[in-house]
N, CA, C and O atoms as a GROMACS GRO file, in nm:
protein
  388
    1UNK      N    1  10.315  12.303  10.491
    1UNK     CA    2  10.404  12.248  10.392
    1UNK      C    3  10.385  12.096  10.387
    1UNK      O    4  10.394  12.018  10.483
    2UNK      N    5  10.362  12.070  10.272
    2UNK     CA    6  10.353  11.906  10.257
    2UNK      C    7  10.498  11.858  10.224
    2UNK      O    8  10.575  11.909  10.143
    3UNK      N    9  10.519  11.755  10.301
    3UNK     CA   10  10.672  11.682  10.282
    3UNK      C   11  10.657  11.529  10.239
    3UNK      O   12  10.618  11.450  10.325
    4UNK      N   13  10.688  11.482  10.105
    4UNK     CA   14  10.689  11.329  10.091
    4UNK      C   15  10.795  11.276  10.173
    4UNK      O   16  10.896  11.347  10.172
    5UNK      N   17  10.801  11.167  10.247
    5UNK     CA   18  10.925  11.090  10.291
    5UNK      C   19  10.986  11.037  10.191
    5UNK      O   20  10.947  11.078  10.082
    6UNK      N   21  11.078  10.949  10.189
    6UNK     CA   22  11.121  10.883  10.122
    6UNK      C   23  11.076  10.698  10.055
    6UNK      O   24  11.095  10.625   9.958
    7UNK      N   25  11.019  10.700  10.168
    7UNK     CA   26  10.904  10.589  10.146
    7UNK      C   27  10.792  10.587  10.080
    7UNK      O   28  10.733  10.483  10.053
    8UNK      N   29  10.738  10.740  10.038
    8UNK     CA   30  10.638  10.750  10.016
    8UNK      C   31  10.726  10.758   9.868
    8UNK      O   32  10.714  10.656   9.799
    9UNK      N   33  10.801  10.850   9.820
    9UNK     CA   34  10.845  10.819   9.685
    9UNK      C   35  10.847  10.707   9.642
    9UNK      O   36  10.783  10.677   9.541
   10UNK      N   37  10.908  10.634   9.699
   10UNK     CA   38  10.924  10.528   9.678
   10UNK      C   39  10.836  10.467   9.623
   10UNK      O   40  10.852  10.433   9.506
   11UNK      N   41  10.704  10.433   9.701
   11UNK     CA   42  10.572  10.372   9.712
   11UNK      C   43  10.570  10.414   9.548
   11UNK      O   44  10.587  10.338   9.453
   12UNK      N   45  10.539  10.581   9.545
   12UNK     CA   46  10.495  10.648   9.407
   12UNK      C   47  10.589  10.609   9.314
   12UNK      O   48  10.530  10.627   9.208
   13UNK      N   49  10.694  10.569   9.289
   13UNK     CA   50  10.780  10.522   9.189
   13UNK      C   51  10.749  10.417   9.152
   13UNK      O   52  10.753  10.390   9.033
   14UNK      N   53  10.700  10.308   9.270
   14UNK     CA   54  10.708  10.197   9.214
   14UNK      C   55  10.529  10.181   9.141
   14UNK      O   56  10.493  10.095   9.061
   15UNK      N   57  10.461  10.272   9.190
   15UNK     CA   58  10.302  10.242   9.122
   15UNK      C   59  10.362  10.313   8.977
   15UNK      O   60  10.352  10.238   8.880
   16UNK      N   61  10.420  10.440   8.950
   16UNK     CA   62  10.494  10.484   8.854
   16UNK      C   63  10.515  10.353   8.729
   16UNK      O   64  10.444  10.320   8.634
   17UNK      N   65  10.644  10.302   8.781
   17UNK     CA   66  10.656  10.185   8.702
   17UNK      C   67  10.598  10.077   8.688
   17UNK      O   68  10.629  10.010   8.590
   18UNK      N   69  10.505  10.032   8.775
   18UNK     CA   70  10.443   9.869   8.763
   18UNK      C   71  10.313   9.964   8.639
   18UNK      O   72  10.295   9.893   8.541
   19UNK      N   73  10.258  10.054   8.634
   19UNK     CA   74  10.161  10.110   8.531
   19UNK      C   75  10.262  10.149   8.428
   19UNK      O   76  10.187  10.150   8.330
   20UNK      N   77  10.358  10.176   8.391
   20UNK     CA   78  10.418  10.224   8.293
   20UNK      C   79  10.418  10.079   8.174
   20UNK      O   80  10.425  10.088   8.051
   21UNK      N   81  10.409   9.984   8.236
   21UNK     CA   82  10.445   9.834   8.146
   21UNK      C   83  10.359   9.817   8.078
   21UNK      O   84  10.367   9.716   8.009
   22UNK      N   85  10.195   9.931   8.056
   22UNK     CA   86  10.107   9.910   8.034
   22UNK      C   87  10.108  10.048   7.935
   22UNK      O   88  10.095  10.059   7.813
   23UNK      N   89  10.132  10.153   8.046
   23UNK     CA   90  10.092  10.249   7.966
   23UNK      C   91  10.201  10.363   8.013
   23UNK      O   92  10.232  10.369   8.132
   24UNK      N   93  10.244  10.430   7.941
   24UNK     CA   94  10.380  10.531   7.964
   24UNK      C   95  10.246  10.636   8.058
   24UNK      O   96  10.214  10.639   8.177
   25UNK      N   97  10.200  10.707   7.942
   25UNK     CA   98  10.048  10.815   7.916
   25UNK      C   99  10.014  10.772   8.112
   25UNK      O  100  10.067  10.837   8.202
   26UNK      N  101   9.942  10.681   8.130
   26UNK     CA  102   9.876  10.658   8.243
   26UNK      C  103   9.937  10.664   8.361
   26UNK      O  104   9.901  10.742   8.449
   27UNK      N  105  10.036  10.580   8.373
   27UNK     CA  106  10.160  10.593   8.446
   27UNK      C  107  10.144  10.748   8.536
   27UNK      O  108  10.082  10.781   8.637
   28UNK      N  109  10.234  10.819   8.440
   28UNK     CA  110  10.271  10.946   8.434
   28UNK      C  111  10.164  11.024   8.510
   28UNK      O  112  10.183  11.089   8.613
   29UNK      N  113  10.037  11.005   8.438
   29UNK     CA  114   9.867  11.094   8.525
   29UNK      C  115   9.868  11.042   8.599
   29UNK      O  116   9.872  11.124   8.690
   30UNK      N  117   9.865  10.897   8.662
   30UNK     CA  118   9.866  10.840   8.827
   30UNK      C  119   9.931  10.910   8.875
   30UNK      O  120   9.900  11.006   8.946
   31UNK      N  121  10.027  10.876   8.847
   31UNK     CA  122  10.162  10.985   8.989
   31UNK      C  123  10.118  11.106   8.990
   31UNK      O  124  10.102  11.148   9.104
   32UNK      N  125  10.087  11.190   8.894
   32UNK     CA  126  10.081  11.317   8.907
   32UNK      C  127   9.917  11.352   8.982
   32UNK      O  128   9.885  11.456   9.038
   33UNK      N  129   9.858  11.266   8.968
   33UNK     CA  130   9.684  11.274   9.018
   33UNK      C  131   9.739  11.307   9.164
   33UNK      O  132   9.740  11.416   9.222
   34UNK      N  133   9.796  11.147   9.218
   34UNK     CA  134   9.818  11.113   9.339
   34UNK      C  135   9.909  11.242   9.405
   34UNK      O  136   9.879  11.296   9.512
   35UNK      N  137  10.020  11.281   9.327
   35UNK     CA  138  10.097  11.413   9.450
   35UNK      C  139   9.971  11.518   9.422
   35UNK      O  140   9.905  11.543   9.522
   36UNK      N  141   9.933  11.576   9.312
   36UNK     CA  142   9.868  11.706   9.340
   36UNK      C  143   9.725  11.637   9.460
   36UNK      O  144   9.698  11.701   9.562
   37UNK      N  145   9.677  11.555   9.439
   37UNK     CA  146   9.552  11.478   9.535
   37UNK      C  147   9.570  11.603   9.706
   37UNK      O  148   9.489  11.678   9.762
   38UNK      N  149   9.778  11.551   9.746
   38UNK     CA  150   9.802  11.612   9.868
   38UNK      C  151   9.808  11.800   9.871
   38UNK      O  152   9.818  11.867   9.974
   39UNK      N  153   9.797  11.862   9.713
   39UNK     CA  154   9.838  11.984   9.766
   39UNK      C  155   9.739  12.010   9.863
   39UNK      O  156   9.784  12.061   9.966
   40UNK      N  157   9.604  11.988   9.859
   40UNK     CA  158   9.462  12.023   9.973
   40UNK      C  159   9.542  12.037  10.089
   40UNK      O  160   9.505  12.131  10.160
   41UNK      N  161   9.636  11.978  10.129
   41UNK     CA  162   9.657  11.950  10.285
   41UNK      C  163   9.676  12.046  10.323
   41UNK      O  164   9.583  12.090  10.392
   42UNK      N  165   9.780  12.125  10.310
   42UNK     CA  166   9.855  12.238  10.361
   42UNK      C  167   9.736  12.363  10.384
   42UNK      O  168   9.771  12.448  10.466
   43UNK      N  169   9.575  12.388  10.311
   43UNK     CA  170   9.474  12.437  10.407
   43UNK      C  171   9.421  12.333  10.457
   43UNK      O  172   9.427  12.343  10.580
   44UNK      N  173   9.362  12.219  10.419
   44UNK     CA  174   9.294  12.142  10.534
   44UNK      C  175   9.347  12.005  10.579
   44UNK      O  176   9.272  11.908  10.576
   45UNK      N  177   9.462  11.995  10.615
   45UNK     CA  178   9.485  11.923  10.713
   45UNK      C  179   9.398  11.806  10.746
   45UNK      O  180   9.433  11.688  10.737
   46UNK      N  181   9.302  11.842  10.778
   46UNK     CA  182   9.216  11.641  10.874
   46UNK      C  183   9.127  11.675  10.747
   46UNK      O  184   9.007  11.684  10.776
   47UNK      N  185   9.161  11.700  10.594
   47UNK     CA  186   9.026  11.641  10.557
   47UNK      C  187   9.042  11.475  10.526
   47UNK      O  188   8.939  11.426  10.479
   48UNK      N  189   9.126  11.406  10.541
   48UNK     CA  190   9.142  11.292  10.560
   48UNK      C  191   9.054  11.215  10.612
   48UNK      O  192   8.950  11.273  10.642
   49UNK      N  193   9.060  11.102  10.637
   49UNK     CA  194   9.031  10.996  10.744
   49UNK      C  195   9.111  10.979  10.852
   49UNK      O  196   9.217  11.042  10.852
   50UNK      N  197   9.088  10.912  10.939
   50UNK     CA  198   9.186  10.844  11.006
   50UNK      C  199   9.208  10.722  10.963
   50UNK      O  200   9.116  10.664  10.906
   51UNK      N  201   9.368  10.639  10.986
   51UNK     CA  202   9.344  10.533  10.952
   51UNK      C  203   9.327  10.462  11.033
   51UNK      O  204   9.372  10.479  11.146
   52UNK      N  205   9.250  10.352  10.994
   52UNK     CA  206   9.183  10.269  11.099
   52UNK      C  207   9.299  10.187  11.147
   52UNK      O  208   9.308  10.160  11.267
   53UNK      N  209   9.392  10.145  11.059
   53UNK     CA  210   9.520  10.072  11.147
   53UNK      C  211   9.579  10.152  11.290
   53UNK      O  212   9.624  10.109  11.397
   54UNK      N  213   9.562  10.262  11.248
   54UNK     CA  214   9.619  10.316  11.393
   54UNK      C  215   9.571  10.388  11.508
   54UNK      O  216   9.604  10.420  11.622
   55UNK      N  217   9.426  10.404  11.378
   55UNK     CA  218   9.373  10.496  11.495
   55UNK      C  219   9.410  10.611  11.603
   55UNK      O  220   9.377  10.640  11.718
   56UNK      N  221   9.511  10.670  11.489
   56UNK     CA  222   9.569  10.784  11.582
   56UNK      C  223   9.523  10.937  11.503
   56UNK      O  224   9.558  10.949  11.386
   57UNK      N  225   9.465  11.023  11.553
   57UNK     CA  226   9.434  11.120  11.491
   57UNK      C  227   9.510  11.205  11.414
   57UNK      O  228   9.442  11.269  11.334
   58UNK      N  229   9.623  11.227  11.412
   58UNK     CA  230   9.678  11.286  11.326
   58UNK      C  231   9.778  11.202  11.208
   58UNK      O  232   9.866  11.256  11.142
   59UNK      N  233   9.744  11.079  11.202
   59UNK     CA  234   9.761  11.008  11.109
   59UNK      C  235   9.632  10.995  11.034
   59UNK      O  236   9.528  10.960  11.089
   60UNK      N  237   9.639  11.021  10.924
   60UNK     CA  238   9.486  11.011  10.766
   60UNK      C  239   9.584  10.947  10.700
   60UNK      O  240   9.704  10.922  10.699
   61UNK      N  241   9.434  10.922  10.621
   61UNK     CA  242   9.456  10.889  10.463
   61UNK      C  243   9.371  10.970  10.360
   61UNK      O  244   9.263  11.020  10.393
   62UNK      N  245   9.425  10.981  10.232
   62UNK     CA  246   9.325  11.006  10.100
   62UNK      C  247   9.325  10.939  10.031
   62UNK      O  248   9.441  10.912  10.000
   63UNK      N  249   9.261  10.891   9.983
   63UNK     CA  250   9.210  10.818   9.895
   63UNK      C  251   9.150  10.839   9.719
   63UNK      O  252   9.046  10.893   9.682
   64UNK      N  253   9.267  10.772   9.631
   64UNK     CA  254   9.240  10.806   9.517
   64UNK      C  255   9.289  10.717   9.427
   64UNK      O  256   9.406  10.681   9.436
   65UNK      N  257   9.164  10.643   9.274
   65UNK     CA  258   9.206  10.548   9.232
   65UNK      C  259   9.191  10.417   9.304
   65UNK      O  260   9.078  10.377   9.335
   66UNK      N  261   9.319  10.334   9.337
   66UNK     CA  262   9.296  10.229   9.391
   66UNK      C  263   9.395  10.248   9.499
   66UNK      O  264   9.465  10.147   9.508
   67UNK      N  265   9.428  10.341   9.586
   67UNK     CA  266   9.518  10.391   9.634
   67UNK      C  267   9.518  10.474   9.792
   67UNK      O  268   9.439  10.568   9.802
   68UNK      N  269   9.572  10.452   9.866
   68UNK     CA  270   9.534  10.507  10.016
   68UNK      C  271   9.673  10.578  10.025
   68UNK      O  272   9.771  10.507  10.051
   69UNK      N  273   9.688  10.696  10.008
   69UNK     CA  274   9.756  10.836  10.085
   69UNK      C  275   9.775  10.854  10.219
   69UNK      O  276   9.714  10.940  10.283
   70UNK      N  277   9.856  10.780  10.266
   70UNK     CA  278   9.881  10.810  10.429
   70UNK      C  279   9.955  10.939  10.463
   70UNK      O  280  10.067  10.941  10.411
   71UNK      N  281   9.928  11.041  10.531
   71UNK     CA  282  10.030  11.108  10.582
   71UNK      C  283   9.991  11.120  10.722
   71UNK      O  284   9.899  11.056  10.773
   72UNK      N  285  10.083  11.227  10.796
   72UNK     CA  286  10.043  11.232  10.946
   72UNK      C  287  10.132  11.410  10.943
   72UNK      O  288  10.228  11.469  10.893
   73UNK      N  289   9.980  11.434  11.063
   73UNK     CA  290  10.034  11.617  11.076
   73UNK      C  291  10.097  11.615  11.191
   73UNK      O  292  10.071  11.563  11.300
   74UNK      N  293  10.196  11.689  11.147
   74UNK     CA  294  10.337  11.755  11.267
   74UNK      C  295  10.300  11.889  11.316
   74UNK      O  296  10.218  11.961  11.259
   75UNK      N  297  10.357  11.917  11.409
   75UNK     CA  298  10.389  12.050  11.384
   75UNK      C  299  10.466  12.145  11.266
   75UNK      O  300  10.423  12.241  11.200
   76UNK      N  301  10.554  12.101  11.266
   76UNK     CA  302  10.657  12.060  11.109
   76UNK      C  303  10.641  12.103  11.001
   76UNK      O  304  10.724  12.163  10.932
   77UNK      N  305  10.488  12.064  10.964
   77UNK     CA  306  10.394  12.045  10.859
   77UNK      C  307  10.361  11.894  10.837
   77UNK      O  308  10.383  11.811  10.925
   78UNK      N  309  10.311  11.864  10.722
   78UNK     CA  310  10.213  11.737  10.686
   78UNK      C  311  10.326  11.693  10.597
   78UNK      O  312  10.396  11.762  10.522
   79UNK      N  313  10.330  11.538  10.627
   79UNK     CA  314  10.431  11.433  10.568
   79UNK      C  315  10.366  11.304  10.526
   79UNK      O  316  10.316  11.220  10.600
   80UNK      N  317  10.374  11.303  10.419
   80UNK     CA  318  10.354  11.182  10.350
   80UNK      C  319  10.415  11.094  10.383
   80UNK      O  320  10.536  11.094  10.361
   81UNK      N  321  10.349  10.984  10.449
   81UNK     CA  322  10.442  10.862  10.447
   81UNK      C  323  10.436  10.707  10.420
   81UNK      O  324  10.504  10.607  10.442
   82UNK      N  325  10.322  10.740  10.364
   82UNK     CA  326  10.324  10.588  10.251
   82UNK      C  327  10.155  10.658  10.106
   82UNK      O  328  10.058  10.734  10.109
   83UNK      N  329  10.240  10.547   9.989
   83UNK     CA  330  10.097  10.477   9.923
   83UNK      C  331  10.076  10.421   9.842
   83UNK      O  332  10.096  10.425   9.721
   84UNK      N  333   9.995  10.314   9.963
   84UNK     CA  334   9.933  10.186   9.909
   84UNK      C  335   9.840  10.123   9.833
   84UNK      O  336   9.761  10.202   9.782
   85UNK      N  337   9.819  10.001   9.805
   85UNK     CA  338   9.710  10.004   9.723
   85UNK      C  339   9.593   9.936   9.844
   85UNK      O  340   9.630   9.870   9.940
   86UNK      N  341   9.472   9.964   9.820
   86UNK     CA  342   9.367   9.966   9.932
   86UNK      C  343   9.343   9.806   9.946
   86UNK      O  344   9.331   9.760  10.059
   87UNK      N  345   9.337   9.722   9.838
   87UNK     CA  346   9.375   9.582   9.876
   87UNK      C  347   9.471   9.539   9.980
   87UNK      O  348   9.431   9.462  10.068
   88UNK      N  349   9.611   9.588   9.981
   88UNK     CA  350   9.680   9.536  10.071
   88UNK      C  351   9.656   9.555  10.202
   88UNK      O  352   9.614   9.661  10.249
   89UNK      N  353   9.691   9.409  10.296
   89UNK     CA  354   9.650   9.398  10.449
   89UNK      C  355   9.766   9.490  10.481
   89UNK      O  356   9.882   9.460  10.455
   90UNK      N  357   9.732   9.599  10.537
   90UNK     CA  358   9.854   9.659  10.602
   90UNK      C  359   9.866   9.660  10.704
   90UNK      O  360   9.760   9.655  10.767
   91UNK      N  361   9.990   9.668  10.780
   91UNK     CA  362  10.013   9.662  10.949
   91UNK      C  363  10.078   9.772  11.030
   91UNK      O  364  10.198   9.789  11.010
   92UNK      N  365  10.038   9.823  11.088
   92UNK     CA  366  10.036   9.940  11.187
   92UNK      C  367  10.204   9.952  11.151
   92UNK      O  368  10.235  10.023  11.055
   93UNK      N  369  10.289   9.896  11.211
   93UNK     CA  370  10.441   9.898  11.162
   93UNK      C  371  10.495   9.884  11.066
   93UNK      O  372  10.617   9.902  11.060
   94UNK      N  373  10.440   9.855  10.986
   94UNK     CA  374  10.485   9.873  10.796
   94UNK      C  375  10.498  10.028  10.749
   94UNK      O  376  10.563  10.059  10.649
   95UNK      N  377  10.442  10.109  10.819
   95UNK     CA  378  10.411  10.293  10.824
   95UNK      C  379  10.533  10.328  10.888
   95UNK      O  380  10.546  10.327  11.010
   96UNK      N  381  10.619  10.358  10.811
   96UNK     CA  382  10.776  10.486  10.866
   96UNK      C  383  10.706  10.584  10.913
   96UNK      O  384  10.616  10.627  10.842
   97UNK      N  385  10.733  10.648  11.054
   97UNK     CA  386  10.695  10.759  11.090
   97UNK      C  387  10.833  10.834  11.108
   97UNK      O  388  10.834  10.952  11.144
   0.00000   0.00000   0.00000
């Protein structure tokens, strides 16, 4: 089961709206690219990366657009919990786990 956090909405709301000022149409296909991007997870799990900020194996990313998909696998299931844009310096503690 894939679970967004609340951070990760977040993240997606706000790429949501900073593209909407441009384009309603585009907007709308980003977000929707970016969640279906995660249905894969729930069969494959590590097709991710790791991210190099943490270097912890069950933390990935996917990558799509201009955009890095963080989640991390639980037992639980797989939780989204951030996404960023691949420009930004990110820091190991900026990631809600």
């Amino acid at each position: 089961m894939v679970i967004w956090s609340q951070p990760a909405r977040a993240d997606l709301r706000s790429i949501h709206d900073f593209i909407a000022h441009d384009s309603r149409f585009y907007a709308k296909k980003v977000a929707q690219d970016i969640r279906e991007k995660t249905d894969i997870l729930e069969q494959l799990p590590r097709t991710g990366r790791k991210v190099p900020e943490l270097n912890e194996d069950a933390v990935r990313e996917l990558s799509l657009y201009s955009y890095r998909i963080i989640y991390e696998i639980k037992e639980q299931g797989i939780f989204v919990l951030a996404v960023v844009h691949k420009r930004r310096d990110l820091k190991a503690e900026e990631i809600e786990r």
